[in-house]
PAFIMAR-688123 format. One record per atom (N, C-alpha, C): residue in three letters; x negated, y, z. Coordinates in steps of 0.02 Angstrom, whole numbers, padded with zeros to 5 digits, always signed. Example, Ala and Ser with C-alpha at 12.3 -4.5 7.8 and 13.67 -1.06 7.14 Angstrom:
ala-00660-00284+00390/ala-00615-00225+00390/ala-00660-00165+00390/ser-00642-00112+00354/ser-00684-00053+00357/ser-00645+00002+00394/
//
This chain:
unk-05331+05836+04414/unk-05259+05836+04430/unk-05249+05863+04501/unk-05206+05898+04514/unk-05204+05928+04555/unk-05161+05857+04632/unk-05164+05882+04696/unk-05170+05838+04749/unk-05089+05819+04751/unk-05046+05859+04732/unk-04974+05835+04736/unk-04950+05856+04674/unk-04906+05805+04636/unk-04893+05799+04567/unk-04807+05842+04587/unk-04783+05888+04559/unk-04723+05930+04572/unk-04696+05925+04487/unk-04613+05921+04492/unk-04596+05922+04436/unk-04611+05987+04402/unk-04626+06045+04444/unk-04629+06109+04399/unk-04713+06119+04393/unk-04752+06082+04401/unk-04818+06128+04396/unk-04860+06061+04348/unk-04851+05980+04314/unk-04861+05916+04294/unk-04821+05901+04236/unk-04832+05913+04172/unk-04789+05875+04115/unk-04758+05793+04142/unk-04713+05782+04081/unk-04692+05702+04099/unk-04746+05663+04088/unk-04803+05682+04032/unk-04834+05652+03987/unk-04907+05639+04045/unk-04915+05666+04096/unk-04968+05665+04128/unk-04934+05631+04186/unk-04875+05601+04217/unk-04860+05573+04238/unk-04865+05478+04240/unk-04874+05488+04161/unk-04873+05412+04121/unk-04937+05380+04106/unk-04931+05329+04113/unk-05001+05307+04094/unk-04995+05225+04059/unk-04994+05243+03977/unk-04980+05190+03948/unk-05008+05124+03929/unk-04988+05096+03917/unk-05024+04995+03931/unk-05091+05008+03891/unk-05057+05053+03827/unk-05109+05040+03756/unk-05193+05098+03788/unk-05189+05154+03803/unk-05220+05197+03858/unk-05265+05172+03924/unk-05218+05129+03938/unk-05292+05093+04008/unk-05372+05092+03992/unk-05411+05132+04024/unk-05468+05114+04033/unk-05498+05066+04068/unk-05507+05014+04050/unk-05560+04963+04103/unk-05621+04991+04125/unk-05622+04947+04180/unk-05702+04946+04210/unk-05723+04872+04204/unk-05755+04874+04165/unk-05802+04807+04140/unk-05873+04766+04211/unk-05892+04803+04245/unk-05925+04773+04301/unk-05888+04818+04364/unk-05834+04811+04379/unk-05781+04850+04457/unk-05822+04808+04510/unk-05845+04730+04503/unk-05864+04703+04582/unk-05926+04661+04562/unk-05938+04641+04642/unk-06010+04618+04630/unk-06008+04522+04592/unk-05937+04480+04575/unk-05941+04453+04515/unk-05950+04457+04458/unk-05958+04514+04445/unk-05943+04534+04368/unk-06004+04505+04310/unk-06057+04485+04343/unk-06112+04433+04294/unk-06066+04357+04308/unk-06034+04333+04359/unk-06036+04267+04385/unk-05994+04231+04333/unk-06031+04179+04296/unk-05994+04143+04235/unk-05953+04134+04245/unk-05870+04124+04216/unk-05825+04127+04229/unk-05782+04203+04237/unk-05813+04238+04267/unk-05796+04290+04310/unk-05804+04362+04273/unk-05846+04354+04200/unk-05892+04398+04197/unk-05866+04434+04133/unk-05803+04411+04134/unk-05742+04455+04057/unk-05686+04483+04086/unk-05682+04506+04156/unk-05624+04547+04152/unk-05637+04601+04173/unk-05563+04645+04164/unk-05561+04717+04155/unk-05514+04741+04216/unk-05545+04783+04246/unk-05500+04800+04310/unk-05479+04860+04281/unk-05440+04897+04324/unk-05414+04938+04305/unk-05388+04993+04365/unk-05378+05070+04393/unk-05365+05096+04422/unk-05325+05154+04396/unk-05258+05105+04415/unk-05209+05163+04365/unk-05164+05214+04426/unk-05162+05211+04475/unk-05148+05280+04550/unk-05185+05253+04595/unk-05230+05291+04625/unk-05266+05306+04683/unk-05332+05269+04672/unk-05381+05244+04718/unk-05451+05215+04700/unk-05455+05167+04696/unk-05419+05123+04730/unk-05429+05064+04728/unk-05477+05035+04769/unk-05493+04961+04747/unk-05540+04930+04792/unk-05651+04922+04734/unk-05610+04956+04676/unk-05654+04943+04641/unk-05744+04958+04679/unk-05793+04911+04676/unk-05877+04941+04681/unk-05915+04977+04626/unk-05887+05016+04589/unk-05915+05037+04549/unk-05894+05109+04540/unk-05954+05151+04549/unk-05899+05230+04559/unk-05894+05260+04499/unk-05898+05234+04422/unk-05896+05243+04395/unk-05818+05235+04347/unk-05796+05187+04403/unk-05733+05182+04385/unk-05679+05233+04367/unk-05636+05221+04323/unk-05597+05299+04294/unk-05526+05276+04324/unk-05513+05327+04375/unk-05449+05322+04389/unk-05404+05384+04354/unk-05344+05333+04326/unk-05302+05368+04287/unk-05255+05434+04325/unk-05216+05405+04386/unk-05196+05464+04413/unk-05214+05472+04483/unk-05245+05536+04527/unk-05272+05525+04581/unk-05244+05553+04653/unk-05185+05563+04625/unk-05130+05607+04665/unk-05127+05549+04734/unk-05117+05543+04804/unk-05104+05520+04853/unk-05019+05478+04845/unk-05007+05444+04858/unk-04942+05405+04835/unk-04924+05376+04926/unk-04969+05364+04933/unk-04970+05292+05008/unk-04981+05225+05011/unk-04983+05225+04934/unk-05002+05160+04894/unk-05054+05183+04818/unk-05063+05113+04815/unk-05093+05126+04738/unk-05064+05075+04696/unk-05111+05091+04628/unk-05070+05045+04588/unk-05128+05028+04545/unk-05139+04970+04512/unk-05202+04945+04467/unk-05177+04894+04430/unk-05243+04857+04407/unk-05213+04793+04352/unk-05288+04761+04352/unk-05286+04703+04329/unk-05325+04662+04312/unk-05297+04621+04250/unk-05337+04636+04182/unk-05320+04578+04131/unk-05385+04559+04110/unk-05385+04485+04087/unk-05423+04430+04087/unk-05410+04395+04061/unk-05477+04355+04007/unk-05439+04304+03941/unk-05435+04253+03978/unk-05411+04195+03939/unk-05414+04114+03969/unk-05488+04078+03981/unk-05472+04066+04067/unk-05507+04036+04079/unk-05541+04076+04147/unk-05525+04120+04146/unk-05591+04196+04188/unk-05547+04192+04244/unk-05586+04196+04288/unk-05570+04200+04365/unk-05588+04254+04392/unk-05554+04293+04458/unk-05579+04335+04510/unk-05577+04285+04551/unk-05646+04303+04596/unk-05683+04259+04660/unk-05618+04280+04710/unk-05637+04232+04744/unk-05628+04229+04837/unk-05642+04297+04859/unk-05582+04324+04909/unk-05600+04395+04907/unk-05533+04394+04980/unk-05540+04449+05010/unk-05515+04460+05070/unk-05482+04516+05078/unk-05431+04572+05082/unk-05407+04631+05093/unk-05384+04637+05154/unk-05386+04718+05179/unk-05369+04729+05243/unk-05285+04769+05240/unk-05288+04774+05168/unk-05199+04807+05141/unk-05162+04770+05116/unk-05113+04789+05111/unk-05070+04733+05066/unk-05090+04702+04985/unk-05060+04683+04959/unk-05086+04671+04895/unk-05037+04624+04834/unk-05009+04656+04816/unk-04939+04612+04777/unk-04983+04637+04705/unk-04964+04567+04659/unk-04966+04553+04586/unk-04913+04555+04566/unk-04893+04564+04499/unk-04824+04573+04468/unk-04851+04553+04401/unk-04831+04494+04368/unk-04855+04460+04302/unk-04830+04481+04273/unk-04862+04529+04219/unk-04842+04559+04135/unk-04846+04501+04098/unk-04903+04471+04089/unk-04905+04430+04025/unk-04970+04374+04042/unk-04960+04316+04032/unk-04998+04248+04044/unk-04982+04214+04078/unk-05029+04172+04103/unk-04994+04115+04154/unk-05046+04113+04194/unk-05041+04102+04260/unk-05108+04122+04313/unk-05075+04071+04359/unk-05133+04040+04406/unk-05161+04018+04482/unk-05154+04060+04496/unk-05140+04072+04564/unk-05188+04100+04618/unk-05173+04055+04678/unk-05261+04031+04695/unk-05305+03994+04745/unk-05327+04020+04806/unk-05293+04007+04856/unk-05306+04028+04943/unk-05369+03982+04965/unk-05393+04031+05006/unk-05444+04013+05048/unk-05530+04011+05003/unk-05558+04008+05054/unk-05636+04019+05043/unk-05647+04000+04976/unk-05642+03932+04942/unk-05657+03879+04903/unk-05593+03862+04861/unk-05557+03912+04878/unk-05500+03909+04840/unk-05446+03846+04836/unk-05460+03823+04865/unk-05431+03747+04884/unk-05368+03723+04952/unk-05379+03771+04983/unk-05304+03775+05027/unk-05255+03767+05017/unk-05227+03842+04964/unk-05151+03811+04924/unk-05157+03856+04881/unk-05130+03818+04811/unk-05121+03858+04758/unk-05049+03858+04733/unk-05039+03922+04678/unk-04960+03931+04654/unk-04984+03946+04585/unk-04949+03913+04528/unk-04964+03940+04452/unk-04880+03989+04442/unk-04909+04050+04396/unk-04855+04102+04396/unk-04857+04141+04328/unk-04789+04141+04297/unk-04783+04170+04221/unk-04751+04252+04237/unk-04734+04280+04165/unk-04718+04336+04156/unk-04667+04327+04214/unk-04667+04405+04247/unk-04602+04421+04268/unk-04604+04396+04346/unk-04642+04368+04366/unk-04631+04352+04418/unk-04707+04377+04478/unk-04668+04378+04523/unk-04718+04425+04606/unk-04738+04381+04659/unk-04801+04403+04684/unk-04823+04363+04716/unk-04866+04417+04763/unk-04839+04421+04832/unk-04873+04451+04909/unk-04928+04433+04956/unk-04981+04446+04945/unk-05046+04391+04996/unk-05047+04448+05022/unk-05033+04398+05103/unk-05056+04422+05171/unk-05122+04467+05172/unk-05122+04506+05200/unk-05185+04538+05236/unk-05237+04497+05274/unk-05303+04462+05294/unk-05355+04461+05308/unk-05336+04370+05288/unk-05342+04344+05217/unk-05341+04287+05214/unk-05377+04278+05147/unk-05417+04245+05115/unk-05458+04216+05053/unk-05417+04221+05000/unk-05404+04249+04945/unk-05369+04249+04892/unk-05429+04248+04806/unk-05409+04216+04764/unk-05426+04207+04690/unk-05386+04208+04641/unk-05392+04227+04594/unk-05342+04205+04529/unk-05377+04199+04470/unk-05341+04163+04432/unk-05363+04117+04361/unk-05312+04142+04317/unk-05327+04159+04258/unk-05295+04154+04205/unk-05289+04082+04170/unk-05231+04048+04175/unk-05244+03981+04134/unk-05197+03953+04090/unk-05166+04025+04070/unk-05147+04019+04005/unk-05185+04016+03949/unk-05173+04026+03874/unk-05215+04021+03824/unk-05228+04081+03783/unk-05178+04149+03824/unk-05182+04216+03788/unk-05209+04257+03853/unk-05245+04325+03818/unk-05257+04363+03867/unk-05208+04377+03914/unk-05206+04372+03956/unk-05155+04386+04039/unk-05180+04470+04071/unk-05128+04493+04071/unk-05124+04555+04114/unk-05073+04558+04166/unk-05108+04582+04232/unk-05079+04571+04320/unk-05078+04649+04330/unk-05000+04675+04358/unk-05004+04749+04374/unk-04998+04728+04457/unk-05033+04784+04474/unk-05025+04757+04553/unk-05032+04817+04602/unk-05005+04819+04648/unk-05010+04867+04717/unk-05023+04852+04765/unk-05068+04897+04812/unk-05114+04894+04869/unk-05076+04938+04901/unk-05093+04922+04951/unk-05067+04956+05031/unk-05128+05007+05023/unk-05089+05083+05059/unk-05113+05138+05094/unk-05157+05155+05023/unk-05173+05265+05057/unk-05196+05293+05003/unk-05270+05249+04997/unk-05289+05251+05043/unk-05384+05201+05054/unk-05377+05130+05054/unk-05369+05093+05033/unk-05362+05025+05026/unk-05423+04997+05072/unk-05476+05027+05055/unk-05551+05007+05096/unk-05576+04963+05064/unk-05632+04887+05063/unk-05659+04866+05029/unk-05636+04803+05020/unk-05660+04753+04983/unk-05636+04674+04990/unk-05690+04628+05031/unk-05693+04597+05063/unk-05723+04546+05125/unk-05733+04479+05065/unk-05789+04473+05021/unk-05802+04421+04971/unk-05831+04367+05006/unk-05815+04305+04984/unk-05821+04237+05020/unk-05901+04234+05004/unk-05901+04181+05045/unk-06001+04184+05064/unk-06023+04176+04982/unk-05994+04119+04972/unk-06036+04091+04900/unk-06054+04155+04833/unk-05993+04209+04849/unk-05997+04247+04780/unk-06041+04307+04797/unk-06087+04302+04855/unk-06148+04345+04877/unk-06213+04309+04837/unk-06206+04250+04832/unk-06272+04199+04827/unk-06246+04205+04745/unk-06204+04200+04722/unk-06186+04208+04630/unk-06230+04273+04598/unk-06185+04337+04645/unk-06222+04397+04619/unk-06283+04399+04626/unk-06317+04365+04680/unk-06398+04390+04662/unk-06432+04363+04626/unk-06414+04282+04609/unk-06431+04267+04553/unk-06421+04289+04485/unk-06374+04325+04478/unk-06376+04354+04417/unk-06394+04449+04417/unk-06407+04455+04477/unk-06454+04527+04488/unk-06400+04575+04502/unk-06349+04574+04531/unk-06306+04619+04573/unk-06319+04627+04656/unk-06330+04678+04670/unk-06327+04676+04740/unk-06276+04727+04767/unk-06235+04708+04832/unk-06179+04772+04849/unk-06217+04807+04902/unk-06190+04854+04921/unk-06231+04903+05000/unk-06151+04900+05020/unk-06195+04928+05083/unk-06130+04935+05143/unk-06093+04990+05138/unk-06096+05040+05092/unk-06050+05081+05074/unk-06011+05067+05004/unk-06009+04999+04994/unk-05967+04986+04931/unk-05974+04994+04849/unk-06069+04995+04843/unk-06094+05034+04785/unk-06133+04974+04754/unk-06109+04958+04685/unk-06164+04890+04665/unk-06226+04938+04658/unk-06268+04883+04678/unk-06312+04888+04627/unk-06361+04833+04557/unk-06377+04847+04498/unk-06379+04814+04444/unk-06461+04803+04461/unk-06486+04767+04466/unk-06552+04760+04448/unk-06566+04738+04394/unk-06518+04687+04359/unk-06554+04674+04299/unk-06547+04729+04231/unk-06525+04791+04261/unk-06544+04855+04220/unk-06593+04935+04255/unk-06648+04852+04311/unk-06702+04915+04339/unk-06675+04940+04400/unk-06608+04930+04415/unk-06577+04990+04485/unk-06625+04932+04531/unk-06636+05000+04584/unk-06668+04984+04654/unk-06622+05014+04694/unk-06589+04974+04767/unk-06606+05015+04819/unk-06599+05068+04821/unk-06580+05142+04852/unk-06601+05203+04863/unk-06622+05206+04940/unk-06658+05244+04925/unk-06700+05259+05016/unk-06638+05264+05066/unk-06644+05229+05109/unk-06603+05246+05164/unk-06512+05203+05146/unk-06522+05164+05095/unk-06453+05134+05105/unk-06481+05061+05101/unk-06432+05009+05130/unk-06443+04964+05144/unk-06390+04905+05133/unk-06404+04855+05094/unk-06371+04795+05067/unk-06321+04786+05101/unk-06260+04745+05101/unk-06191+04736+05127/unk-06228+04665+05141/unk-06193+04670+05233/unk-06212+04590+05248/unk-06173+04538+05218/unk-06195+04484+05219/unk-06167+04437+05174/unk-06115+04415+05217/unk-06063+04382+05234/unk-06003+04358+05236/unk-06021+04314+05295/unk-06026+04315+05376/unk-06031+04272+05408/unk-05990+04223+05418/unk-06004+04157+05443/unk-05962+04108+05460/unk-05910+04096+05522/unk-05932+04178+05561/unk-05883+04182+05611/unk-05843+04232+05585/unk-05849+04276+05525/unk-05793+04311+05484/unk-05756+04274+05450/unk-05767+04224+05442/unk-05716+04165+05390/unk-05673+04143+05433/unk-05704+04113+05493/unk-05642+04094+05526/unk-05627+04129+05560/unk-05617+04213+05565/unk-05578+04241+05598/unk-05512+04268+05541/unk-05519+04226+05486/unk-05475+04249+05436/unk-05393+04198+05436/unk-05362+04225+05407/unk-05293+04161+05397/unk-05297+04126+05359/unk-05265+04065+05353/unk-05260+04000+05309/unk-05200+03986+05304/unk-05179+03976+05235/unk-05124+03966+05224/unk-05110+03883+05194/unk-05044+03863+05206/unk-05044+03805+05156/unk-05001+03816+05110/unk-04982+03755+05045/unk-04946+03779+04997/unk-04865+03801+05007/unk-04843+03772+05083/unk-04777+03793+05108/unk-04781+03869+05115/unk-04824+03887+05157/unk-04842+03940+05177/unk-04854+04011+05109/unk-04871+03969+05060/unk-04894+03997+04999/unk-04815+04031+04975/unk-04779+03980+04982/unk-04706+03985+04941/unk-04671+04051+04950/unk-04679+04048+05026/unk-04637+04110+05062/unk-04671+04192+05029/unk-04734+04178+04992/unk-04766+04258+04953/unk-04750+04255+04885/unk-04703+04226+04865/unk-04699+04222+04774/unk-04611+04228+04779/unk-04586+04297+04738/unk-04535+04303+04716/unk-04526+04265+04629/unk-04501+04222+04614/unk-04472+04194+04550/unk-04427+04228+04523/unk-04425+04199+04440/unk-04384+04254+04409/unk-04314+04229+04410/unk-04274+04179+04419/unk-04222+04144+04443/unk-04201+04158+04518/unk-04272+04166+04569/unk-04232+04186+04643/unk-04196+04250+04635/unk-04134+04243+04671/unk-04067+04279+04711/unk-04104+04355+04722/unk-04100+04336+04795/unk-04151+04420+04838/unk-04098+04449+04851/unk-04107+04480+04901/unk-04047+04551+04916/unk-04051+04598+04876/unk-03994+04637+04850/unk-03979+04684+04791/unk-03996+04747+04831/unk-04012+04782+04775/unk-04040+04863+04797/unk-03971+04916+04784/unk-03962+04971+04767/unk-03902+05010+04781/unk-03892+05019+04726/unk-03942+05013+04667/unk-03910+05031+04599/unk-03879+04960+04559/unk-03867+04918+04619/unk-03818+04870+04569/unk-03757+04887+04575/unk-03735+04941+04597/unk-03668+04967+04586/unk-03640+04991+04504/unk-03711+04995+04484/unk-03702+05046+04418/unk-03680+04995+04359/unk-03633+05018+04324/unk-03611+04957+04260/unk-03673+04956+04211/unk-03674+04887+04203/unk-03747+04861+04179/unk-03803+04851+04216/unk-03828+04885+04243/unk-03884+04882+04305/unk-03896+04824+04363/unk-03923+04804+04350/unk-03938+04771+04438/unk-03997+04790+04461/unk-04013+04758+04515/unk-04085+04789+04545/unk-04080+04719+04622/unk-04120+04688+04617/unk-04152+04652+04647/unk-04229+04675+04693/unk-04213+04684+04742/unk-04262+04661+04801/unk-04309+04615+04789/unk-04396+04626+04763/unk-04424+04591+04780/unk-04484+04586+04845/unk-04505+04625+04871/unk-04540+04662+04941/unk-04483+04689+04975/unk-04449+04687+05020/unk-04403+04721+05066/unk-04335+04701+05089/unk-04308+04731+05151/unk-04258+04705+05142/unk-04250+04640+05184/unk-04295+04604+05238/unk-04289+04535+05259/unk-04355+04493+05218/unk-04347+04523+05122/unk-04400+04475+05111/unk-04476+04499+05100/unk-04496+04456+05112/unk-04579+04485+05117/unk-04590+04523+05172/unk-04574+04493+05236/unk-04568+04577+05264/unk-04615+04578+05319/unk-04667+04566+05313/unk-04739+04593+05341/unk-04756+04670+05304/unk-04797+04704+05356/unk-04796+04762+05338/unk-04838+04758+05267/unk-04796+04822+05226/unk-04818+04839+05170/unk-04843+04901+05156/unk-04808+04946+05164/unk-04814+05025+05178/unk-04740+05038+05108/unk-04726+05000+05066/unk-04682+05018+05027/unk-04645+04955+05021/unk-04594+04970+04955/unk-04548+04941+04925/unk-04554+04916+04872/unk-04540+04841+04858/unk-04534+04836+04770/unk-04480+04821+04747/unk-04429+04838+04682/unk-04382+04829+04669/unk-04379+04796+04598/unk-04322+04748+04566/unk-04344+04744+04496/unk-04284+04743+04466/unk-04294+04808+04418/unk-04208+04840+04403/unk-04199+04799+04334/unk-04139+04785+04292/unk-04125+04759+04249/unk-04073+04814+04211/unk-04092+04825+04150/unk-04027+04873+04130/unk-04014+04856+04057/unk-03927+04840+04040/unk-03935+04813+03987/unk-03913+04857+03938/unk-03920+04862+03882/unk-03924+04900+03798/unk-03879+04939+03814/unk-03903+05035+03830/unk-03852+05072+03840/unk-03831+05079+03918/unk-03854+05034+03928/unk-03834+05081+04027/unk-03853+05134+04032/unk-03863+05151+04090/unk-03890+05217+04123/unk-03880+05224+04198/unk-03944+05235+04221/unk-03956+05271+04282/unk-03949+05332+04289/unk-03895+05362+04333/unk-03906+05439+04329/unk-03938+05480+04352/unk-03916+05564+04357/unk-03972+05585+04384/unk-03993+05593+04456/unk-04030+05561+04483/unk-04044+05579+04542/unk-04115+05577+04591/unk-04137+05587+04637/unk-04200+05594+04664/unk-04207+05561+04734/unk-04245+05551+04744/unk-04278+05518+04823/unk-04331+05575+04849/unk-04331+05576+04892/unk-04394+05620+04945/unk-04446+05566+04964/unk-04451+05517+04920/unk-04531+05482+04941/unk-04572+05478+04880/unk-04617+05439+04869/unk-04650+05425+04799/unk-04638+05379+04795/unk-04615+05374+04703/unk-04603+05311+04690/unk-04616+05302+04607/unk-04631+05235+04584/unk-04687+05229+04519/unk-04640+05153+04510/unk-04632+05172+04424/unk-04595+05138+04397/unk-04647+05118+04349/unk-04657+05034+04335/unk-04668+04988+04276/unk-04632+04966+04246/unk-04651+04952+04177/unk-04591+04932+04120/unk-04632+04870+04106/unk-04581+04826+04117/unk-04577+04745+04092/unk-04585+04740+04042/unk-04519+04753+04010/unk-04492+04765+03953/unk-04432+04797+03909/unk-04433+04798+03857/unk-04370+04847+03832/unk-04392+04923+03797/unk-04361+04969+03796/unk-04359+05041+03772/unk-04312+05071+03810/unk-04353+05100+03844/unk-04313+05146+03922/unk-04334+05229+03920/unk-04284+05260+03903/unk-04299+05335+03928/unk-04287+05351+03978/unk-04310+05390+03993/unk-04339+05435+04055/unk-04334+05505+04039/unk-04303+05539+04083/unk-04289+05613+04068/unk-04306+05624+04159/unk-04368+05673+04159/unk-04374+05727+04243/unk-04369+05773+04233/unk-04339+05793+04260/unk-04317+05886+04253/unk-04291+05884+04172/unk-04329+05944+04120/unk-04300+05955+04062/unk-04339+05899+04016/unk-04399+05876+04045/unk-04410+05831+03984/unk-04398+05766+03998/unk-04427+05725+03922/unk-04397+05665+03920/unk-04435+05624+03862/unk-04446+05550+03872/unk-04498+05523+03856/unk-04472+05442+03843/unk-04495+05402+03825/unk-04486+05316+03814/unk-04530+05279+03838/unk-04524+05248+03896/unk-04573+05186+03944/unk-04575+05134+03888/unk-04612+05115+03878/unk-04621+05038+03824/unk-04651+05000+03873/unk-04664+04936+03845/unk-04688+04886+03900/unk-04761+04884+03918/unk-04780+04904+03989/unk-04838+04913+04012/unk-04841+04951+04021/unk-04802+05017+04040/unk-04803+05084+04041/unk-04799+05093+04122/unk-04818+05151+04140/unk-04815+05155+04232/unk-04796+05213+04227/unk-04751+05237+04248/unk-04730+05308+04279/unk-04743+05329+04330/unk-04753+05389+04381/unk-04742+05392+04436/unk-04687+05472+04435/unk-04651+05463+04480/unk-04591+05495+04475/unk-04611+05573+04529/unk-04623+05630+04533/unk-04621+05674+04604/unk-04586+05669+04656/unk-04621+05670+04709/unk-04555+05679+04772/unk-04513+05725+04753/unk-04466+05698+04759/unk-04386+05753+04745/unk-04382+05778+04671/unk-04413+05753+04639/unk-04419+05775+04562/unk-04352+05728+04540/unk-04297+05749+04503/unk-04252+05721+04459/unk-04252+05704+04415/unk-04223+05634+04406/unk-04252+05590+04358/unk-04183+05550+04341/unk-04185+05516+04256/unk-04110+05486+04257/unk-04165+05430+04182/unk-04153+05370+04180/unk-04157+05306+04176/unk-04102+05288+04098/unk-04121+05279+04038/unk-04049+05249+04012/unk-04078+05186+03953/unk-04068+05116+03951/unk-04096+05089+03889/unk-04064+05103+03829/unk-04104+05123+03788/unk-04092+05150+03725/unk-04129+05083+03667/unk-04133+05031+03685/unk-04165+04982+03654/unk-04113+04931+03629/unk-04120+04866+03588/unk-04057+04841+03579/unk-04075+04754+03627/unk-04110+04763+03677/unk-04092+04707+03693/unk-04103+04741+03773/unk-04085+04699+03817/unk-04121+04721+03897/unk-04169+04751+03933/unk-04194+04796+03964/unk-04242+04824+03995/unk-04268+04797+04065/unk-04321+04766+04081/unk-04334+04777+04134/unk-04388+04797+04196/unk-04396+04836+04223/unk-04421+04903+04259/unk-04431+04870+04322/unk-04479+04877+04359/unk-04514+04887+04431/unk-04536+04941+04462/unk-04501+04968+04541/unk-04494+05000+04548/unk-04544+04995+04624/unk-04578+05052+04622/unk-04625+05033+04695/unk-04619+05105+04741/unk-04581+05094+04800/unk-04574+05167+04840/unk-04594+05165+04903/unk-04601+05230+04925/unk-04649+05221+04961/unk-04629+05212+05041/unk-04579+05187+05043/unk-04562+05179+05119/unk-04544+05091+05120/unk-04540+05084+05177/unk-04526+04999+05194/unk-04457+04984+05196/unk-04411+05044+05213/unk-04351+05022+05211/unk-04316+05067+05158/unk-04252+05041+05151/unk-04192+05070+05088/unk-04208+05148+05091/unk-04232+05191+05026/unk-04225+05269+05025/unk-04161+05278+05022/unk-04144+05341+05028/unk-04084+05379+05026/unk-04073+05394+04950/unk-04044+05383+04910/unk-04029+05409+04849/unk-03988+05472+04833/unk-04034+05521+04825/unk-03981+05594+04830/unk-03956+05589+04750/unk-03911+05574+04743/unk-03857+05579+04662/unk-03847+05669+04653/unk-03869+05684+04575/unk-03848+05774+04559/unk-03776+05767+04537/
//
């Protein structure tokens, strides 16, 4: 794929990347033997991600300023204790999930259903659990085109080698219990010191509250609640959440027969479908988001929004600046 996605030189269809279409990566980190740990599917659906495995298939590889991924996981399966130096927002498609702060996971926890967002700080211990009873899928966005690596809590160094994973310091597992050695001249990732833990943040469950948008909270309205039928709710921006992000999240609502018209932004910006039957028309063509679907839209590429479904649509919208874009209307 070429380095900048342009409405004239990129079909719609290579823009999209649908729920049913995701490729997993079945071992992405160095948990991926650790019982519990050792059934989920990551996913790299714009830019690289944080995945250790370079085998990983990223769906679109175009530069955004952000990325975009997923993690789904049956009941019961956990991602370890883990640390980022970017932002990192979840957005619940489907299940019911924890997610557990700090080293041991025991600081403060929040349980969270469909539809609802949740923001962890930059350099602080984060986990999540699926603990619903159906497979759970988490769409989620990272700060900046390089996200860089995850800072894994001491204990899930001492897991992987027991079960024969080892990481290097350039972010590369390696499998021993399928023979990999080592290569000459690279060298194991140090394990997690105890003066890197506590140079990290701690949160408590107050503290927790202020990173989880609910599907009942208010939020400041975005500009397309002007439009009959439409609203659009603020969930990253705007006052809330407002540690740096590098973007925006929005979560539009449109009911049976609205329409967004046509118009464009000069940043990047990547639309998920909740739910509903939503067309999408850029430039001359035109296509139907179903639920789990990710778009990403071109800078300045024109684009117009309408539900054509018979019950409600609703769409997440991730752009790439921190404050309100300019909406150029055709």
């Amino acid at each position: 794929m070429a380095d900048t996605l342009t409405a004239n030189t990129t079909g719609i269809d290579e823009r999209i990347v649908r729920y049913a279409e995701l490729l997993p990566c079945l071992d992405a980190f160095i948990d991926t033997r650790t019982p519990g740990s050792d059934k989920k599917e990551n996913f790299t659906v714009i830019g690289p991600g944080v995945s250790e495995n370079p085998s990983q298939h990223v769906h679109i590889a175009e530069p955004h300023g952000f990325n975009i991924g997923g993690a789904r996981q049956p009941p019961g399966c956990t991602n370890s204790q883990h640390s980022h130096d970017t932002a990192e927002v979840f957005y619940v498609h489907t299940g019911q999930w924890r997610f557990d702060l700090g080293e041991h996971g025991d600081d403060a926890q929040v349980t969270m259903g469909p539809g609802e967002l949740i923001s962890i700080p930059t350099r602080l211990f984060r986990g999540f659990k699926n603990i619903g009873d159906d497979v759970g899928f988490l769409w989620a966005v990272l700060g900046g085109d390089d996200p860089g690596r995850v800072l894994w809590a001491p204990k899930v160094f001492d897991l992987a080698t027991e079960y024969g994973l080892v990481l290097l310091d350039d972010g590369m597992l390696i499998d021993t219990a399928k023979g990999e050695t080592i290569p000459d001249g690279k060298r194991r990732m140090p394990v997690t010191t105890r003066e890197q833990v506590a140079e990290l943040q701690v949160f408590d469950d107050e503290e927790l509250k202020s990173c989880v948008a609910r599907c009942d909270d208010e939020g400041p309205r975005g500009a397309f609640e002007s439009l009959d039928g439409v609203s659009e709710r603020v969930l990253v921006g705007d006052g809330r959440m407002d540690w740096p992000h590098g973007f925006r999240i929005s979560e539009l609502k449109l009911a049976p027969g609205s329409v967004i018209p046509i118009h464009h932004f000069d940043i990047p910006d990547v639309w998920f479908a909740q739910s509903g039957q939503t067309r999408v028309s850029i430039g001359e063509e035109t296509t139907v988001l179903g639920s789990g679907d990710t778009l990403t839209v071109p800078r300045n590429g024109t684009r117009k929004f309408e539900n054509v479904g018979d019950a409600p649509a609703t769409l997440i919208a991730v752009r790439g600046s921190e404050t309100a874009p300019q909406i150029h209307w055709s």
